[in-house]
GUVO-53717 format. One record per residue (C-alpha): residue in three letters; z, y, x; residue number from 1. Coordinates in steps of 0.5 Angstrom, whole numbers, m for minus. Last residue first. Example, Ala and Ser with C-alpha at 12.3 -4.5 7.8 and 13.67 -1.06 7.14 Angstrom:
<nodes>
[SER [14 m2 27] 2] [ALA [16 m9 25] 1] 
</nodes>
This chain:
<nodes>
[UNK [m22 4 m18] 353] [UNK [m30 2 m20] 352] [UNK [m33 6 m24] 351] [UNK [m37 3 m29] 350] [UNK [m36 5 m35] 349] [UNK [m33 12 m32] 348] [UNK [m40 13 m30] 347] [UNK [m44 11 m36] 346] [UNK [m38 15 m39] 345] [UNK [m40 21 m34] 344] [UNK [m46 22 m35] 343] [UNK [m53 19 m32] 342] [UNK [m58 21 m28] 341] [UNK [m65 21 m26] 340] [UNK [m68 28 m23] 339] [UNK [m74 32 m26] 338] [UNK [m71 37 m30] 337] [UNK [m63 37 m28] 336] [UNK [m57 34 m31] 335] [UNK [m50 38 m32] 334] [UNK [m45 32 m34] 333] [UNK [m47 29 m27] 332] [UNK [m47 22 m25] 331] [UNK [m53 19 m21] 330] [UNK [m54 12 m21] 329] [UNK [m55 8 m14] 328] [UNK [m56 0 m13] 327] [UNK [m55 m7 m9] 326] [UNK [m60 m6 m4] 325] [UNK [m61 m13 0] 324] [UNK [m62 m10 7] 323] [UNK [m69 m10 10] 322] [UNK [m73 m6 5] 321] [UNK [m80 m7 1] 320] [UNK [m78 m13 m3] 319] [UNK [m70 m13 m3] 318] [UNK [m67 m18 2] 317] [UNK [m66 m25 1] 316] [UNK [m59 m29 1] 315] [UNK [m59 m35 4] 314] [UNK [m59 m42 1] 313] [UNK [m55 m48 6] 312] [UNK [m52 m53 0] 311] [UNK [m46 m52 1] 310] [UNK [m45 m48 6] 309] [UNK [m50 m43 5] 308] [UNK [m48 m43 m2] 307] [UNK [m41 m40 0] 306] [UNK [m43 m34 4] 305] [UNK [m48 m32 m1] 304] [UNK [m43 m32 m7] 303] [UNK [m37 m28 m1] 302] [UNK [m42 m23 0] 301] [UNK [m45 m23 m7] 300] [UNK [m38 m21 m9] 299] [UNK [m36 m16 m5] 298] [UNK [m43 m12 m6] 297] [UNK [m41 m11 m13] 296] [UNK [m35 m9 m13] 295] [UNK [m37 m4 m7] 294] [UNK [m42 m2 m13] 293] [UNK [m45 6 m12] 292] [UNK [m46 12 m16] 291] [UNK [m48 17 m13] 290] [UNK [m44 24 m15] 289] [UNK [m45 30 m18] 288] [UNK [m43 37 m20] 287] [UNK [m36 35 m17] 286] [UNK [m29 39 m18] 285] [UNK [m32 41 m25] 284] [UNK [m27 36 m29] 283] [UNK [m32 31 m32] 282] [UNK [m34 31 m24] 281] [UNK [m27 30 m22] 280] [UNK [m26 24 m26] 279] [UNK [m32 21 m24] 278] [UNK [m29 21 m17] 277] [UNK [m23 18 m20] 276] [UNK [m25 12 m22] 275] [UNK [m31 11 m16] 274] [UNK [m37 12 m16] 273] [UNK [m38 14 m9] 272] [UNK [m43 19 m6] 271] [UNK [m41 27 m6] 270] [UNK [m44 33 m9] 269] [UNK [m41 41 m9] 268] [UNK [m43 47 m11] 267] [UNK [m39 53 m11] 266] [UNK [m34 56 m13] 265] [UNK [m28 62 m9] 264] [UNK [m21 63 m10] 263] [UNK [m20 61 m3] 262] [UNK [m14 56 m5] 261] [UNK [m19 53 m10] 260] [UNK [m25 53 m5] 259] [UNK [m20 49 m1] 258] [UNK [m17 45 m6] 257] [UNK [m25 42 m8] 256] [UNK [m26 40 m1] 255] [UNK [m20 35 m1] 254] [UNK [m23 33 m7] 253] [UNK [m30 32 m4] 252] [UNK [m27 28 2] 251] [UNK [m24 24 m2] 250] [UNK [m30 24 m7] 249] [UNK [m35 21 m1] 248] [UNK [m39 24 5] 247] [UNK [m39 32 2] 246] [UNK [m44 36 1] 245] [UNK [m41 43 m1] 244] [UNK [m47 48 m4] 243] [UNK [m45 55 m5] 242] [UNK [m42 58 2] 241] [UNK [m41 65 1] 240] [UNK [m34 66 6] 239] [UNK [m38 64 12] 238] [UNK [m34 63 18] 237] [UNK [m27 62 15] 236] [UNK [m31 58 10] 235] [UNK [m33 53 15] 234] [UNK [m26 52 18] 233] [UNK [m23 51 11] 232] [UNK [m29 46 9] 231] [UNK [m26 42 15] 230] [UNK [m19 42 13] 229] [UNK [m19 40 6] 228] [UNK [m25 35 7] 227] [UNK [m21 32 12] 226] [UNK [m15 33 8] 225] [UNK [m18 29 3] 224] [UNK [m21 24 7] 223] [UNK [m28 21 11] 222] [UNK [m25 23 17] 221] [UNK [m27 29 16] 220] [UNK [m32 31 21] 219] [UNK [m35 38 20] 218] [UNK [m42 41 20] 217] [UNK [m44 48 20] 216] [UNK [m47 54 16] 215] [UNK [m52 52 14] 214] [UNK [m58 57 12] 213] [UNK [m62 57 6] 212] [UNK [m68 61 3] 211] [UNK [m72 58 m3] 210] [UNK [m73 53 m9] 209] [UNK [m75 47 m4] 208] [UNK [m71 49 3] 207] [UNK [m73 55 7] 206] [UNK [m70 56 14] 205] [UNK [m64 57 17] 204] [UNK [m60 52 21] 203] [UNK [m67 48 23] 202] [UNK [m64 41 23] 201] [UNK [m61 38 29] 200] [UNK [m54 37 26] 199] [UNK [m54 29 25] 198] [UNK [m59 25 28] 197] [UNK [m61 18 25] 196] [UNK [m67 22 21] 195] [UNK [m70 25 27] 194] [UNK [m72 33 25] 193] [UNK [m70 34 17] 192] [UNK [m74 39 14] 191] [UNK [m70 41 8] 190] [UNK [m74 40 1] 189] [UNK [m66 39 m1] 188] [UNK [m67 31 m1] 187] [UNK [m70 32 5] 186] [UNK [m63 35 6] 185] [UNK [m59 30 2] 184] [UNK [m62 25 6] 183] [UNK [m61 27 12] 182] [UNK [m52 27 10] 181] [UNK [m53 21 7] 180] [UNK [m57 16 12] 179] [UNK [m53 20 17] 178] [UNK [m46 18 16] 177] [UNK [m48 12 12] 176] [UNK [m53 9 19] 175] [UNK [m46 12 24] 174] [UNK [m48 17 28] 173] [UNK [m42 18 35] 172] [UNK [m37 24 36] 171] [UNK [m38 28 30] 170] [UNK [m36 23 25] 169] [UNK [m35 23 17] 168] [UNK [m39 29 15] 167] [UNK [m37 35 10] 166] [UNK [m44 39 11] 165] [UNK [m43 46 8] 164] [UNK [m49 50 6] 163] [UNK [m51 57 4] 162] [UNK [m57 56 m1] 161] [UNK [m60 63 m3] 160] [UNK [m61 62 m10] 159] [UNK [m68 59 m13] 158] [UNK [m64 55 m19] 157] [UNK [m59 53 m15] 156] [UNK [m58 46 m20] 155] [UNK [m65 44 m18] 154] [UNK [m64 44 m11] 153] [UNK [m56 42 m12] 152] [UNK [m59 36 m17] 151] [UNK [m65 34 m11] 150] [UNK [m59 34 m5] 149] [UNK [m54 29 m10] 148] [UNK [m60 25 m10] 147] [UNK [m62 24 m3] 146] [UNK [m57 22 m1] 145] [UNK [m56 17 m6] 144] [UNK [m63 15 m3] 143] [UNK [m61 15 3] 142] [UNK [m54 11 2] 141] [UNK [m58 5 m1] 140] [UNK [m52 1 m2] 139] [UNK [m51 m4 1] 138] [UNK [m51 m11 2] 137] [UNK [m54 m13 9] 136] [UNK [m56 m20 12] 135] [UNK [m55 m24 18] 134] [UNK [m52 m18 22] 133] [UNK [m55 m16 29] 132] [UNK [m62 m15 24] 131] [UNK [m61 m8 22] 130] [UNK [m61 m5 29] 129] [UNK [m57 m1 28] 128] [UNK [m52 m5 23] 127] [UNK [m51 m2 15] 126] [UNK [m45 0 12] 125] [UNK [m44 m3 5] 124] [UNK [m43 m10 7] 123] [UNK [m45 m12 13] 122] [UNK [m46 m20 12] 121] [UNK [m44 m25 18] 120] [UNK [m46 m33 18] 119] [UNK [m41 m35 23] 118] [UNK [m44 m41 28] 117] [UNK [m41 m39 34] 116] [UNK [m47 m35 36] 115] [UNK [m47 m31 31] 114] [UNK [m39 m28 32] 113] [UNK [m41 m27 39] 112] [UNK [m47 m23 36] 111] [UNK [m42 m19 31] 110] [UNK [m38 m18 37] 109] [UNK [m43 m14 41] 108] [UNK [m45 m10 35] 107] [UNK [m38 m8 34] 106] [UNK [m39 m1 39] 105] [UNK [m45 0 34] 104] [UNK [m40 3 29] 103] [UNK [m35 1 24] 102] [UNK [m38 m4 22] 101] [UNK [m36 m6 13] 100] [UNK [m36 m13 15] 99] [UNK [m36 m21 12] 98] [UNK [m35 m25 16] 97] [UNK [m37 m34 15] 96] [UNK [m35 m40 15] 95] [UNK [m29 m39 19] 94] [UNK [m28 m44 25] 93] [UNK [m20 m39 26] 92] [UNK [m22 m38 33] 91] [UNK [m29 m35 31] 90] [UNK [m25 m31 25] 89] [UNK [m20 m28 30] 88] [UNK [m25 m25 34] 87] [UNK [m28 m22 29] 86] [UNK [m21 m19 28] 85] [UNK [m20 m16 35] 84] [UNK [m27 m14 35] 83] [UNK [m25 m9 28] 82] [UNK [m19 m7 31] 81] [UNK [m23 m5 38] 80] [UNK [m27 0 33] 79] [UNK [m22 4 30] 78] [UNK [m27 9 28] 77] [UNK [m24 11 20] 76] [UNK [m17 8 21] 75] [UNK [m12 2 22] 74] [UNK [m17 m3 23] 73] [UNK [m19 m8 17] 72] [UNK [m17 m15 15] 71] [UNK [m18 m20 9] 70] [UNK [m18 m27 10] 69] [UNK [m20 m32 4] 68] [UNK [m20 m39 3] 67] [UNK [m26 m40 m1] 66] [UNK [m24 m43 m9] 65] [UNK [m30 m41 m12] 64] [UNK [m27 m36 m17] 63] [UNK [m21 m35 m13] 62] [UNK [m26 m32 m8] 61] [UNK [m30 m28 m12] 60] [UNK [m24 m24 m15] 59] [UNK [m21 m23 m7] 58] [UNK [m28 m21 m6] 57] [UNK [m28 m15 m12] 56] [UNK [m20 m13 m10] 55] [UNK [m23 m13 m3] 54] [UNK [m28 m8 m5] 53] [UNK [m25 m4 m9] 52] [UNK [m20 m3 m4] 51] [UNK [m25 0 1] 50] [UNK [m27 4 m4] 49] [UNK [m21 7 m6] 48] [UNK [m20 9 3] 47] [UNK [m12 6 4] 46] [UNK [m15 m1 7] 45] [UNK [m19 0 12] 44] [UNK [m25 m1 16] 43] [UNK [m26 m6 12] 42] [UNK [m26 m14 15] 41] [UNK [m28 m19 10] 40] [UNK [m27 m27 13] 39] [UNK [m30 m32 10] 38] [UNK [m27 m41 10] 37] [UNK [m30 m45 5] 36] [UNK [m26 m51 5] 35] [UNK [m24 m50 m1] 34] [UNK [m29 m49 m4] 33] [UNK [m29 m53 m10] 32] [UNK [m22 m53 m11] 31] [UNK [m17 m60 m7] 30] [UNK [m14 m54 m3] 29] [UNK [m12 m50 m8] 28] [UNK [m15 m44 m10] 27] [UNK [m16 m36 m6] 26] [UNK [m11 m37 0] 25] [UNK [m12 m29 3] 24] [UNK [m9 m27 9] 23] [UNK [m7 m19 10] 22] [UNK [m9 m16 16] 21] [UNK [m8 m9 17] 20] [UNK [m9 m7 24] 19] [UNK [m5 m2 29] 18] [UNK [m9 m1 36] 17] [UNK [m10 m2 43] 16] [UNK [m3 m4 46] 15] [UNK [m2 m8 40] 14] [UNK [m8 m11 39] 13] [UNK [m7 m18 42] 12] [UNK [m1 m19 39] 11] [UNK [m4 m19 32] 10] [UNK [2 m18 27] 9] [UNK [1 m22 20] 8] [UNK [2 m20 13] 7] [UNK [1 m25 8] 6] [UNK [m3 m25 1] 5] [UNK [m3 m30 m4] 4] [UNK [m9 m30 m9] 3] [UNK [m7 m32 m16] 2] [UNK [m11 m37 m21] 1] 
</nodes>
């Protein structure tokens, strides 16, 4: 079964942003859900993951016949795009939004959005609070944080760790963005002051194998050249960096280029999981990357919508937490005593991309 897709112009965003939208008819109209209708907005369409993320609701869809809308803003922060196309769903009487916010500037549209009648799912990037949304599937992007600083601790072996930060924002804290950028640092054994606060750590100080200085924190967009240009900037301050966060593999390749062009090493760590990623830790470029499954999340999203309208079942959270926690998996090819994780052809069998 194929889905069909359309570009729409929305009129009422053209003085304030450029979107993608894309429709999807998952099934014929006599299929069994057909008269399932579910919106899944991104925050965009050109990011691998997000890709993958449709590809996995466009899969779900055409397997249970639901009507599906794909839409996302122009960019990375494009809130107003976003509220445009929540809108659009409670025109539209559809059943259901699945969402990656972009911030909490949605959270007010989210509401409308309920109040209308839409069962909402956030998808990856949890909401603050947590409960604007129905329910969330995510990764639980502290823990892959966390990870990614554990393996850099051990992989540093009591070096003196000088630390790049390669961020998203730095003009708002989103819940992916300060989940995995503190839980790198506690991750590290570095004391992190308010865990939805980035950048207010203490710049020197001792982490778990000993002394470490930051040297700063830089937005990139959450893209190649963003972590290009950010690491760049920082280098310039401190040519000895050793230890790169990043906040995706994008932004770790781009990372990857300018250490090259500086003709320097260091240790870099990133969250994703994606094709390409993998193949960046098999190369060197990553020492290690957390795994997540956007496919995944995907699929239970537009699965959960579905049974709610036909026969009223709503998803659960995972016991303990309050969003339902699709997984994480430390790849690396260099593993570290105390730290769980899988090579890279556990990760390639489960890339997505």
């Amino acid at each position: 079964m194929k889905s069909k897709f359309t570009r729409k112009a929305l009129v009422a965003l053209l003085a304030v942003s450029a979107l993608v939208l894309s429709a999807c008819s998952s099934g014929s109209d006599d299929a069994a859900g057909g008269d399932v209708k579910v919106t899944l907005i991104t925050k965009d369409q050109t990011n691998p993951f997000f890709v993958a993320m449709i590809k996995g609701a466009e899969a779900k869809a055409a397997e249970l016949g639901v009507d599906l809308t794909v839409g996302s803003g122009k960019e990375e922060g494009d809130d107003a795009g976003q509220i445009a196309l929540i809108e659009n769903a409670i025109s539209a009487k559809h059943a259901g939004i699945l969402i990656t916010p972009m911030s909490v500037n949605v959270n007010s549209a989210i509401t409308k959005a309920r109040e209308a009648g839409l069962f909402v799912i956030a998808l990856d990037t949890p909401t603050d609070p947590a409960d604007i949304v129905d329910i969330t599937f995510a990764t639980d992007n502290c823990e892959a944080g966390e990870l990614i600083g554990k393996w850099a601790a051990a992989k540093l072996g009591g070096k003196k760790a000088v630390i790049a930060l390669l961020d998203i924002f730095d003009d708002r804290m989103v819940s992916v963005d300060y989940c995995r950028d503190n839980g790198f640092l506690k991750g590290m054994g570095i004391d992190v002051k308010d865990p939805k606060v980035m950048g207010d750590e203490a710049p020197t100080g001792k982490y778990s194998g000993g002394d470490y200085v930051i040297v700063g924190n830089k937005a990139t967009g959450a893209n190649e050249d963003g972590g290009r240009t950010g690491l760049e900037q920082l280098l310039a301050k401190n040519k000895a960096i050793n230890v790169v966060y990043t906040i995706n593999e994008p932004t770790a390749a781009g990372a990857c280029a300018a250490l090259k062009a500086a003709g320097t090493k260091a240790i870099v760590v990133s969250v994703d999981g994606g094709r390409a990623g993998i193949e960046n830790v098999k190369n060197g470029c990553i020492g290690a990357t957390s795994q997540q499954y956007p496919l995944l999340m995907a699929d239970l999203g537009v699965q959960a919508i579905y049974d709610i309208v036909k026969n009223g079942t709503k998803p659960e959270v995972s016991p303990g937490l309050d969003f339902y926690n699709t997984g994480v998996k430390l790849i690396t090819d260099d593993p570290q005593d105390g730290v769980p994780s899988e090579d890279t052809t556990y990760g390639i069998e489960n890339a997505w991309g």
